[in-house]
N, C-alpha and C positions, 0 to 999 in steps of 0.2 A: 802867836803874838797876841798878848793882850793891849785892848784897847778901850778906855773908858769901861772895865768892867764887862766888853763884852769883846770872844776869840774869835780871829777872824782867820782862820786856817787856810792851808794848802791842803784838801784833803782827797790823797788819791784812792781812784777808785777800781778795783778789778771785776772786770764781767765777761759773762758772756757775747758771742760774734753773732748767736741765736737767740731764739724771742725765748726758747724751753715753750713746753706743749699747754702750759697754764696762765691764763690770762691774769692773775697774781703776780707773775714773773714780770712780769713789763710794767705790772701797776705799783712796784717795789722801788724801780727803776723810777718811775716817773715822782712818786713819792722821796725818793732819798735824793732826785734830782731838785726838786722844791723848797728839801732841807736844806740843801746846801746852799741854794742861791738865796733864801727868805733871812739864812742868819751869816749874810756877806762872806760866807765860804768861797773857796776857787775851786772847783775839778778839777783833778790832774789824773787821766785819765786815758788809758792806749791809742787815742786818735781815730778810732774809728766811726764809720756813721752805721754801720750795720747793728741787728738786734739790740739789745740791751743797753749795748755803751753807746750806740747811736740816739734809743730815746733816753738816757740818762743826759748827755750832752743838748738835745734838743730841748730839753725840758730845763735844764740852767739856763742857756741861753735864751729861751721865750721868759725866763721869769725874770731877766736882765742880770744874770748871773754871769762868773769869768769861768770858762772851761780853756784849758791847757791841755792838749793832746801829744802825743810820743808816739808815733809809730816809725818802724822800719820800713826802707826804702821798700823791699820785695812786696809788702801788702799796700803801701802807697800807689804805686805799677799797678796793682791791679786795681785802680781807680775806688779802695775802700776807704782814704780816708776824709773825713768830716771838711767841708769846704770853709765852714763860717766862724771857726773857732778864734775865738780872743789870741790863742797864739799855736803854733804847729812846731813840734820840735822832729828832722827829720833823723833819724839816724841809720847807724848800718846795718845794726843785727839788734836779734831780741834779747841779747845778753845787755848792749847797750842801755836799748829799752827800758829795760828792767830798771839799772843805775841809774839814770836820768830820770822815772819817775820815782823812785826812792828817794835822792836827791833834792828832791823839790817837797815833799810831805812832809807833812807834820800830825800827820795822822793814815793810817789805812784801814779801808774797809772791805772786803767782799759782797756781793752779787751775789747770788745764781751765777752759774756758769760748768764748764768743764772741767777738763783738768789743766788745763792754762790758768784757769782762775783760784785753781784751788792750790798749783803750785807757786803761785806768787803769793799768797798770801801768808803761805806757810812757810814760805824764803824768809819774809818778814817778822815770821813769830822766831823764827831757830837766830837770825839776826839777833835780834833783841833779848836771847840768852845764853852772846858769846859778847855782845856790848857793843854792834855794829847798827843796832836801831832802837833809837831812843824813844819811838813813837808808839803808841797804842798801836794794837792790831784787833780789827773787831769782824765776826762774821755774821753779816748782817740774814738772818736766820729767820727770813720769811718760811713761814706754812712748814716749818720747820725741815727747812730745805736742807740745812748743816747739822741736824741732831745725831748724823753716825759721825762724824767729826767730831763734836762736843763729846761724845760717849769715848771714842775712841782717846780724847786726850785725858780723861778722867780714869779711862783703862793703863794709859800711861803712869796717872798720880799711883795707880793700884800699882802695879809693877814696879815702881822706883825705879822709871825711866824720864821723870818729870818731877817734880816740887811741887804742892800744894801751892808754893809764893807763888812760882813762874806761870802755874795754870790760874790763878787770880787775875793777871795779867792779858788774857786772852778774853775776851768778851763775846758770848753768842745770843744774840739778841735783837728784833724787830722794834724796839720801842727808842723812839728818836731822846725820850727824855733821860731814859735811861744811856743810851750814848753817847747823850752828850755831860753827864755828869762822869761818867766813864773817861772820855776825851779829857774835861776838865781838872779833876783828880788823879789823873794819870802818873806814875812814877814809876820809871822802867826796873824792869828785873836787876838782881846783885850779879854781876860778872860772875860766872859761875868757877868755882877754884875746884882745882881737879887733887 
């Protein structure tokens, strides 16, 4: 949504449930959490308070940011999710999850993380080149934590298993300026005709 010239997004975020072994990884976190709250962005964000997504969520909210969390009942029970958050959406399964933070973005980004992280973000890229996600997808590519990813969809463009358009489309990059001109300019991929 624009407003006076300047967007003020729903921007969900996928991480890691771990800190990862590099003090970088947390300091990415805290950083992309500063981005979002300094330019009135909202986190939308798995609900949790542990590693990454917990100081990504603590760092919006100390800088008077809105974070929105989504987590499923089974990891709620086990007392992981975020207590202070602007709002908790509880659901039943991670399949829910998933829709319910889709649903709410206007943009997505990747973290560090595992493959929880890496398979939701790439839910959202394959999305948006059948025409079921109209939003940017960006892999936020600290210490170049996503370059066999990046490599790997550029091996795709080799292959003509991907478009040169579509991989335009995919952003891997640690420079907030650059993502958010990325974010801004945004125009999702052509429905792809078979």
């Amino acid at each position: 949504m624009e407003i006076e010239g300047s967007f003020y997004l729903n921007i969900t975020v996928y991480s890691g449930a771990n800190r990862g072994n590099q003090a970088i990884f947390e300091q990415s976190a805290i950083e992309l959490g500063s981005w979002i709250a300094k330019n009135n962005n909202t986190l939308v964000y798995g609900g949790g308070k542990a590693g990454l997504m917990g100081s990504l969520a603590d760092t919006v909210l100390h800088s008077g940011g809105k974070a929105i969390g989504v987590i499923p009942t089974f990891l709620k029970n086990r007392e992981l999710a975020h207590q202070n958050l602007t709002k908790l959406y509880v659901v039943e399964s991670m399949s829910e999850r998933k829709d319910k933070m889709a649903s709410l973005a206007e943009a997505f980004i990747a973290l560090p993380g595992g493959p929880g992280t890496l398979e939701e973000i790439t839910e959202m890229v394959s999305w948006a080149r059948i025409g079921q996600n109209p939003n940017p997808c960006i892999f936020y590519n600290v210490n170049n934590y996503y370059g066999a990813i990046e490599n790997f969809y550029d091996h795709m463009v080799i292959n003509e298993f991907l478009t040169k358009e579509d991989r335009s489309k995919i952003l891997f990059s640690s420079s907030f300026d650059e993502i958010n001109s990325f974010i801004e300019n945004y125009e999702p991929p052509l429905v792809r005709q078979y």
